[in-house]
DRENNU-623539 format. One record per residue (C-alpha): residue in three letters; x, y, z. Coordinates in steps of 0.25 Angstrom, whole numbers, padded with zeros to 4 digits, always signed. Each point is the difference from the previous one (the first is absolute). Layout:
BEGIN
ALAXYZ ...
END
This chain:
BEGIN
UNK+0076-0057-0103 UNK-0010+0004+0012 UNK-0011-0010+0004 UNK-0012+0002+0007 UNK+0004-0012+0009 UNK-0001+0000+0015 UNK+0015+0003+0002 UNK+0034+0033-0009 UNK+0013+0004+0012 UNK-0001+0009+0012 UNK+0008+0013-0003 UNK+0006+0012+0004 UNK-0008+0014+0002 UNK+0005+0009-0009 UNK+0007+0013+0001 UNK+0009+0009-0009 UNK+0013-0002+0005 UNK+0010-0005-0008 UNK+0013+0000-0009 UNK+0005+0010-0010 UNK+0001-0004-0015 UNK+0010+0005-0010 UNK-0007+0009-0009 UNK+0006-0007-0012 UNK-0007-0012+0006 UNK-0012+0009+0002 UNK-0001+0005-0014 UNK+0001-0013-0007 UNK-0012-0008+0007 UNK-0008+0014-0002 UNK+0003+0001-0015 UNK-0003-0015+0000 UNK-0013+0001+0006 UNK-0004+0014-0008 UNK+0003-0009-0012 UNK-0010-0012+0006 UNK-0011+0011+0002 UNK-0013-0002-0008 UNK-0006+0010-0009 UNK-0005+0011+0007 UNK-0015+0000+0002 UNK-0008+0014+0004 UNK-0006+0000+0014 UNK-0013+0003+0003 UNK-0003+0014+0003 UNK+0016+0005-0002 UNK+0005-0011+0010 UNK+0012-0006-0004 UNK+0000-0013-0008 UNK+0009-0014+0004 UNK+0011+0004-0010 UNK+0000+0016+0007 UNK+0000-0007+0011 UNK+0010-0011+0000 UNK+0009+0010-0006 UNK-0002+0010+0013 UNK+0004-0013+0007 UNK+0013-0002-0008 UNK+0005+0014+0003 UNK-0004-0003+0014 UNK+0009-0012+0000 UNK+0014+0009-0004 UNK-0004+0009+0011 UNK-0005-0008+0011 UNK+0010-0011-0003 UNK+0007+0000+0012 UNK-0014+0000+0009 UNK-0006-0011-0008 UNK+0013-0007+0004 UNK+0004-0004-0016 UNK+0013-0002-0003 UNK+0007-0002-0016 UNK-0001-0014+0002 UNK-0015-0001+0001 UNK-0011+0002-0013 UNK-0014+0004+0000 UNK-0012-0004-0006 UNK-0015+0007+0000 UNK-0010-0012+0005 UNK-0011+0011+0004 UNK-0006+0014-0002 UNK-0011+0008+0009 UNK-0003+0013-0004 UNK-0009+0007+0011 UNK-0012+0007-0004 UNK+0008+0012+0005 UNK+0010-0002-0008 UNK+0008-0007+0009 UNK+0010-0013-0004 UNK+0004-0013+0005 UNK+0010-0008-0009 UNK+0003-0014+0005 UNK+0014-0006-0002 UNK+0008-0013-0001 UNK+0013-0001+0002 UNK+0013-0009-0006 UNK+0013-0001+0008 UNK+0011-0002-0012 UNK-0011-0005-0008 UNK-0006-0012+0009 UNK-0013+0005+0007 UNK-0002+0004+0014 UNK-0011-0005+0009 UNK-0005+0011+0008 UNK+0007+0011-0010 UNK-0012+0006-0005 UNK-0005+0015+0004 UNK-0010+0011-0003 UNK+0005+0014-0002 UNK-0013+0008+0005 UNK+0001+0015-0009 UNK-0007+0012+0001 UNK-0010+0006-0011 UNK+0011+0010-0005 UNK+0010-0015+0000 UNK+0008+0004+0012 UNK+0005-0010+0008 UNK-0009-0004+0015 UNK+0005-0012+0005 UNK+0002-0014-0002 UNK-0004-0013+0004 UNK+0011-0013+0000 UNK-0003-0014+0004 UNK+0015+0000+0004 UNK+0009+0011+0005 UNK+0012-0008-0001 UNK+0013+0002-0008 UNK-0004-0011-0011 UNK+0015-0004-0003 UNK+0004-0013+0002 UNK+0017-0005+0001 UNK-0002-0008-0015 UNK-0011-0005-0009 UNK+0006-0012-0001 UNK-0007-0012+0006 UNK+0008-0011+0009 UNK-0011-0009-0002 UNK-0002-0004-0015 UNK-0013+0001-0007 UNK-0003-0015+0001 UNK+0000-0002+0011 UNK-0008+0013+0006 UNK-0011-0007-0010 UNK+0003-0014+0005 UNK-0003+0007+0016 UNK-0013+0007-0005 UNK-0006-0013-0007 UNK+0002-0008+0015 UNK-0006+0014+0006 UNK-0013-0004-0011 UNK+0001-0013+0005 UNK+0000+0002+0015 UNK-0011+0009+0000 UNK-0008-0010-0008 UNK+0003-0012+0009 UNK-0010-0013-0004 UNK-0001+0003-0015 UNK+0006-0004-0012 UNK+0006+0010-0008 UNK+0004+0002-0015 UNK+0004+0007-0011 UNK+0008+0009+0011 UNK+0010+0011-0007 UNK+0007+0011+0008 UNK+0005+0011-0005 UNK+0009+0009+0008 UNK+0002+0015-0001 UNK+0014+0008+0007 UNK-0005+0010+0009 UNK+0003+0011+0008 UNK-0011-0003+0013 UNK-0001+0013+0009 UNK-0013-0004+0005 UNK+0005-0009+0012 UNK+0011+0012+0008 UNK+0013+0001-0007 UNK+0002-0002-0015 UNK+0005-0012-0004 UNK+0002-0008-0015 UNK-0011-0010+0000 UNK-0007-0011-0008 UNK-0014+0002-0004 UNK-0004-0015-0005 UNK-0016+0000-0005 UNK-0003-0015-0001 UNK-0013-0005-0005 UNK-0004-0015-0002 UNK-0014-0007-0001 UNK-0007-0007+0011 UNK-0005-0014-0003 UNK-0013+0005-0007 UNK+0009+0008-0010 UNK-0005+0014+0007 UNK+0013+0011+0004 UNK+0007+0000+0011 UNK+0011+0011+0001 UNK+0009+0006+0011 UNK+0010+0012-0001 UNK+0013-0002+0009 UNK+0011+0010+0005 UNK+0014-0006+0002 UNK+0010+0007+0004 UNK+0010-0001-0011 UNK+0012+0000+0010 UNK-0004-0011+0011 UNK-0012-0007-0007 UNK-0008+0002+0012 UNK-0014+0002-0005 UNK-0003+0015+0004 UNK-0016+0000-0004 UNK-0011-0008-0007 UNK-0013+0003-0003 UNK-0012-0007-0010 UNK-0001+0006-0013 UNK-0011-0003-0007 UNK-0004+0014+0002 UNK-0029+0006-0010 UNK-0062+0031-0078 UNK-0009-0001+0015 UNK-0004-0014+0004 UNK-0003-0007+0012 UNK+0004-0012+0006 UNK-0006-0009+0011 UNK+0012-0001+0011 UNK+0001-0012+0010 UNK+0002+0011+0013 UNK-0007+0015-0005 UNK-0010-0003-0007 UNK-0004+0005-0015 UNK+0009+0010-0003 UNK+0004+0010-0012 UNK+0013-0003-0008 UNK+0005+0007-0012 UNK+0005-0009-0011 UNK+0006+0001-0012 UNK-0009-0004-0013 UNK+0010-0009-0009 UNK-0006-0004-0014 UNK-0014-0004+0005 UNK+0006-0006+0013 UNK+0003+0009+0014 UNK+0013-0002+0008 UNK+0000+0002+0013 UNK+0010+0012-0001 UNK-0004+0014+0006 UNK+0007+0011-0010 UNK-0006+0010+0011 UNK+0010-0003+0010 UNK+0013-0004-0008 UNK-0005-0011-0007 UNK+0000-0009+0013 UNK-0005-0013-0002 UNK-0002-0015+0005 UNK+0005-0012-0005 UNK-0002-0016+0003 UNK+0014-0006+0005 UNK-0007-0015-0002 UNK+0003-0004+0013 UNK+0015+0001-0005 UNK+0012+0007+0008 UNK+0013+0006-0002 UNK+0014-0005-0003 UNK+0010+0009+0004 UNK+0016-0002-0001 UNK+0011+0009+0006 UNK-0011+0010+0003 UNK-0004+0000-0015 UNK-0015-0006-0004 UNK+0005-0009-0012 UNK-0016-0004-0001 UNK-0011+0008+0008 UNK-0015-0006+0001 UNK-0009+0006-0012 UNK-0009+0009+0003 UNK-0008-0003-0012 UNK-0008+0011-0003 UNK-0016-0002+0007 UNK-0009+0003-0013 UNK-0017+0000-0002 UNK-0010+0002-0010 UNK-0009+0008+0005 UNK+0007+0007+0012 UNK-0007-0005+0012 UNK+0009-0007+0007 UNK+0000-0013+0009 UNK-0012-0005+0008 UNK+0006+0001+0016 UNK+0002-0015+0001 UNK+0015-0004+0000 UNK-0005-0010-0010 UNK+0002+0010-0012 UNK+0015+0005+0002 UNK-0004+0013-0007 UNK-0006+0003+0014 UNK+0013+0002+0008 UNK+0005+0009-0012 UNK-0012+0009+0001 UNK+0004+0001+0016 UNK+0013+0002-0003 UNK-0001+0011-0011 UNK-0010+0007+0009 UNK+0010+0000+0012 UNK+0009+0006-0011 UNK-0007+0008-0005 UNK-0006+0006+0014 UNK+0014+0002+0005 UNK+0004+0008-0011 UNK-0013+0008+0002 UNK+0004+0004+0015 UNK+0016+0003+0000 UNK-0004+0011-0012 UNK-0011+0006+0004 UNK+0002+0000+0013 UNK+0015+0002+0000 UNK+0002+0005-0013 UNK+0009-0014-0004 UNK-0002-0005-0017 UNK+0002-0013+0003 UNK+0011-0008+0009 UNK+0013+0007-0004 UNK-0007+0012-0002 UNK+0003+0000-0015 UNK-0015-0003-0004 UNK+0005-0014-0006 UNK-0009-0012+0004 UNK+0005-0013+0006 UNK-0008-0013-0001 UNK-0006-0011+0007 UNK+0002-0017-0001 UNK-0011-0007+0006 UNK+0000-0015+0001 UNK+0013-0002+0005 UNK+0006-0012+0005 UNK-0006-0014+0006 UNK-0009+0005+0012 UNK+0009+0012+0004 UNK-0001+0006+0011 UNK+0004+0014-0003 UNK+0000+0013-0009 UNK+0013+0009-0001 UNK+0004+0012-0008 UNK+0014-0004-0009 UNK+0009+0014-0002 UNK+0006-0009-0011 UNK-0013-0001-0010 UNK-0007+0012+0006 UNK-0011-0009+0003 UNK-0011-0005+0010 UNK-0001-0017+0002 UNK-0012-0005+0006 UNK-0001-0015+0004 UNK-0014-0010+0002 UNK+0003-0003+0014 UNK-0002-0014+0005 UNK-0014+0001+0002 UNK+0001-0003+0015 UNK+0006+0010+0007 UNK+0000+0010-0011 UNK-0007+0003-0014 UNK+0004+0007-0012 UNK+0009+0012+0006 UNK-0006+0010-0012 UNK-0009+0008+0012 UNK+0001+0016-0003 UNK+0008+0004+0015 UNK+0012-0013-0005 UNK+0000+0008-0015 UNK+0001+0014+0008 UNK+0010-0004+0010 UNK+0010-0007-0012 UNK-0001+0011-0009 UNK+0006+0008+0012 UNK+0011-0008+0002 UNK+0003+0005-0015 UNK-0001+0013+0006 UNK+0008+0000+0011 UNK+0012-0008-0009 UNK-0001+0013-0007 UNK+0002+0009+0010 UNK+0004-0002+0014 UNK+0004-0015-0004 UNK+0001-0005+0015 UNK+0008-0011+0002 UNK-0008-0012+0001 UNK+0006-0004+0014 UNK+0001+0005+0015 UNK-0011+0012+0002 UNK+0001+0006-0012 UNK-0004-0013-0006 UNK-0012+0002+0009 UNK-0003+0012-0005 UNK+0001-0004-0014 UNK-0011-0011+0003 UNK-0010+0011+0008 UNK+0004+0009-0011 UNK-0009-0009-0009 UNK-0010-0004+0011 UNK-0004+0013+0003 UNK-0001+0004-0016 UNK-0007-0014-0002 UNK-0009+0005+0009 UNK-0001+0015-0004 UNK-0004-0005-0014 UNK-0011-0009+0005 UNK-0007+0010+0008 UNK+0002+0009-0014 UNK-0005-0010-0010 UNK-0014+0002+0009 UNK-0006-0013-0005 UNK-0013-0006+0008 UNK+0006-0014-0003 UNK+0013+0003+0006 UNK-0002+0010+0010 UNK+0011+0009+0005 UNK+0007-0007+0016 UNK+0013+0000+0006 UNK+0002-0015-0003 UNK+0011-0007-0011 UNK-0005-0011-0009 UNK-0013-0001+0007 UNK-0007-0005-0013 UNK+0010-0009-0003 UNK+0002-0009+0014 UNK-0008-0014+0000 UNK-0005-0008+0012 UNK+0014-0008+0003 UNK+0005+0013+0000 UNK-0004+0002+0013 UNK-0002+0014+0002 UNK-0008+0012-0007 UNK+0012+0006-0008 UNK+0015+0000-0003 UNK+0001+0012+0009 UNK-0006+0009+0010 UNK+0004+0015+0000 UNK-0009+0004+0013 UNK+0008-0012+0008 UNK+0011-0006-0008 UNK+0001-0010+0009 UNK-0012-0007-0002 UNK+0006-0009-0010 UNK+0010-0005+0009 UNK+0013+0004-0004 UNK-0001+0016-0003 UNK+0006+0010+0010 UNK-0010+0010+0006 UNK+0011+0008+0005 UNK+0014+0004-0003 UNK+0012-0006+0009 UNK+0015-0001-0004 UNK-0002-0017-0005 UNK-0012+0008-0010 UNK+0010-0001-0012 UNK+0003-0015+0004 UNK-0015-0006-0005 UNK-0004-0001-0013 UNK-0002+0010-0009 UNK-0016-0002+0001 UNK+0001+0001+0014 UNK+0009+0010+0003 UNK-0010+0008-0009 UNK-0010-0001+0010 UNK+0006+0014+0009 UNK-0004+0008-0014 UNK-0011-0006-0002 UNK-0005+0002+0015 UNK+0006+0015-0002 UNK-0008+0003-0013 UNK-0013-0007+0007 UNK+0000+0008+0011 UNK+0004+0013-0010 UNK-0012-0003-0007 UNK-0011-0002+0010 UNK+0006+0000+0014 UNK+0000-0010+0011 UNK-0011-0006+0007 UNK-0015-0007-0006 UNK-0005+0004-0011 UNK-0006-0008-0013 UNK+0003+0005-0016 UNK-0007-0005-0010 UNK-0006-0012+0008 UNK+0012-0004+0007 UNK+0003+0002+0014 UNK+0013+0003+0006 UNK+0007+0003+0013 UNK+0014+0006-0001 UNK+0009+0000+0014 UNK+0011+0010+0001 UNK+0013-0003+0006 UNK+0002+0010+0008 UNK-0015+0000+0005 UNK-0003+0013-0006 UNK-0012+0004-0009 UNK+0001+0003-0014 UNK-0009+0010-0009 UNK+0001-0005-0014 UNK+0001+0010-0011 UNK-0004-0006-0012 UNK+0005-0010-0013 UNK+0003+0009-0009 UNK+0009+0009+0008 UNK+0006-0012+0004 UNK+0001-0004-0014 UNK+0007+0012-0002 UNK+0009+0001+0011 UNK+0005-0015-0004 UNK+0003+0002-0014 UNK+0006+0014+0002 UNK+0009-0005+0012 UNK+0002-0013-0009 UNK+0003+0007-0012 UNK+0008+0013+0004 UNK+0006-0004+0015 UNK+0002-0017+0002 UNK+0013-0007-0006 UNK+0006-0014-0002 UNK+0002+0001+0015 UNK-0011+0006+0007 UNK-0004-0007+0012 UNK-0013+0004+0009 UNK+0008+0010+0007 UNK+0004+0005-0016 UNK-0016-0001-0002 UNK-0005+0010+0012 UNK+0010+0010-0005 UNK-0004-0003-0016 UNK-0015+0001+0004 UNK+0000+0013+0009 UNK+0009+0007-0010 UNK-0012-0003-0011 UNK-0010+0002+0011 UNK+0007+0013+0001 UNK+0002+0004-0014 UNK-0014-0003-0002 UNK-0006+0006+0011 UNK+0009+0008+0008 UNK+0008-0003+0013 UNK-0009-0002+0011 UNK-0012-0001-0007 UNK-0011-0009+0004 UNK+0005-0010-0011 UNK+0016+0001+0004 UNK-0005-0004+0017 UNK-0008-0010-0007 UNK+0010-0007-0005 UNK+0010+0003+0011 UNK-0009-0006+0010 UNK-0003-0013-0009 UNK+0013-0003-0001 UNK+0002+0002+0016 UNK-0013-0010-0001 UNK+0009-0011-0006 UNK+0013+0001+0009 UNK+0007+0009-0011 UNK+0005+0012+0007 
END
């Protein structure tokens, strides 16, 4: 799960170099992927479709095998699909090691319109084989090691109902390959809200390897507490309207009744309800925090203006791309403090907040930036740790933000801060974050330097943040939308912005065609000016932009 929250591992760039595989090897993982590919859908305009494409890929595999570093020991499975408009294709893999999963296995084959091979992108070029699969260090006790790892990083509360549930590994995120734990634990703080952690143990020594916080955002109208009256499309029932949009995969919001979760061995055995918000005459809520049909109307709006900007500004049905909707708890918990996205229910979380330093965490850029978090799960998956965890977080400020600024709405104007409508007084500052000047809130970086990947995540985040600002708009003065910013540069050099929406589509192309597990910032300039140059061509304006932002922020 991916919170909003103040707070995955740095890897190797890629190359092509790598070990042969026997071609027996070869032809059983393509015949197994050929026989996992969906139905073949038609492309627009005679490109190819995801089966076409994935089946290109699979031929690819035998051919390339030795290049993509794949050996008869390893399996395959589809994660992602991009299919250019020029026919061009991008199919995204995961990788198993004699059946146990690898950390840093996944790849993108990249393919011409005729399905030739181009090239590849690996988040390790490593030989993934490892001297046994069999642990020296006993399940037990990896899970015994991650629940004091919970503890530890939750010193000075009281902990309950704490499960760990440990998975065998292969980790190839952290230099040489190795058999390892991967232990998620998950507990409840003393207010019964979740607390959860993912800990990496190697499965020889029992040394922890990584760690890393992992809970990883009819026609009506509806009176929100943040952006105002607002549109919603409903569901007419009987003679009673659910709050459920059949417009945009049948997304919808539901009261959790300030219940949680109770998770065991990684398996929800009961989740908070998400009891299904419901109205008479479909005008929804009152703006006051006082009817709790309010927080639903924010959040389905956030949904629902989400959904709007990845497909009609990037041509994305929906978080998986599948055009199926997810759905939204509001009500959550005793005074939570937090929103998060959970991979596991495909759903968006919101809390009330504690009223002092924050309030109901249901504003539109908190909903845009947890949706994303569902994106980038289903594609570049970065690892929620070291740099790329960084990136993963900036991943869904910068789309957060690119979503409000889309959603146009006089209530909620369109700025370059996080959670600004969501921050109370004893908060002590104007937002979460600040993209012009991460630093601001204290902890962020502005720049990048090697101890980068040692902050957390929401800090780290702050070199990608200050990159895609200055991306945008540029260095120096300026006010947006009423708001006045000022962004430094590193390097003392001067920035021309070139815009959001190439930004917006430089990032998602680099995030869903270039970045892996493992990118790391050096991994994200090569990701962004490769889309910058697919998009625009090499040294184009736009490429030397993005080149010289990145300079801006210490990354060269």
């Amino acid at each position: 799960m991916s919170r909003i929250r103040i707070r995955q591992t740095r890897g190797a760039r890629p190359h092509t170099r790598g070990s042969r595989l026997a071609a027996a090897g070869v032809a059983a993982a393509a015949t197994a992927l050929l026989a996992a590919a969906l139905t073949p859908t038609a492309g627009a305009a005679g490109r190819p479709g995801r089966a076409t494409a994935i089946d290109n890929a699979a031929a690819a595999l035998v051919k390339e095998a030795a290049r993509l570093g794949l050996t008869s020991a390893e399996g395959t499975s589809v994660r992602d699909v991009v299919v250019d408009a020029n026919g061009g294709q991008h199919v995204r893999y995961d990788r198993t090691y004699r059946k146990l999963p690898v950390l840093g296995g996944d790849f993108i084959v990249h393919l011409a319109p005729d399905g030739s091979y181009r090239g590849a992108n690996r988040a390790t070029s490593r030989d993934l084989s490892v001297p046994t699969t069999t642990p020296a260090l006993a399940a037990p006790e990896a899970a015994d090691l991650a629940t004091a790892a919970l503890r530890a990083a939750h010193l000075g509360e009281t902990l309950k109902k704490v499960t760990a549930k440990p998975q065998l590994v292969v980790d190839a995120l952290h230099g040489a390959p190795r058999l390892a734990w991967r232990t998620n634990v998950v507990g409840q703080d003393s207010l019964g809200n979740p607390v959860a952690r993912t800990v990496l143990t190697d499965a020889r020594t029992g040394r922890q390897i990584d760690a890393w916080d992992s809970i990883e955002t009819a026609t009506g109208d509806g009176q929100s507490l943040y952006s105002g009256t607002v549109p919603l499309e409903t569901t007419l029932s009987g003679s009673t309207y659910q709050l459920k949009d059949p417009t945009r995969g049948n997304t919808y919001t539901g009261d959790a009744t300030n219940k949680t979760d109770l998770c065991i061995f990684g398996i929800c055995v009961s989740r908070a309800p998400a009891t299904l918000f419901t109205d008479a005459d479909n005008h929804w809520g009152t703006g006051a925090a006082s009817d709790r049909s309010s927080a639903a109307v924010d959040a389905q709006y956030g949904t629902n203006e989400t959904w709007d900007y990845y497909k009609n500004v990037h041509g994305r049905t929906g978080i998986a791309g599948d055009g199926k909707g997810s759905y939204n708890r509001v009500h959550y918990g005793s005074n939570y403090n937090n929103a998060f996205w959970d991979d596991s229910c495909f759903c968006m979380t919101y809390g009330d907040g504690d009223g002092t330093t924050l309030g109901p965490l249901v504003a539109l850029d908190v909903a845009g930036h947890e949706m994303s978090h569902g994106v980038t799960s289903k594609t570049a998956a970065l690892t929620y740790s070291g740099e790329s965890g960084g990136l993963n977080e900036a991943t869904s400020d910068i789309f957060g933000t690119l979503v409000e600024f889309y959603a146009n709405n006089s209530t909620d104007r369109g700025d370059y801060l996080i959670g600004e409508k969501i921050v109370r007084a004893g908060f002590g500052k104007a937002a979460l974050r600040f993209m012009d000047q991460p630093s601001k809130d204290g902890n962020s970086a502005n720049c990048w330097s090697s101890s980068v990947g040692n902050l957390d995540v929401h800090y780290s985040s702050g070199v990608a943040n200050h990159f895609a600002y200055l991306l945008a708009e540029g260095s120096g003065a300026k006010t947006i939308n009423g708001v006045s910013y000022n962004s430094p540069t590193c390097n003392n050099s001067t920035v021309t912005g070139i815009g959001r929406d190439k930004l917006g589509a430089i990032w998602y192309r680099a995030l869903t065609v270039y970045m892996t597990s493992s990118t790391n910032y050096a991994g994200a300039r090569t990701a962004t000016l490769n889309a910058a140059k697919d998009l625009y061509g090499a040294g184009s304006t736009e490429y030397n932009a993005v080149a010289a932002a990145w300079s801006a922020v210490s990354v060269s």
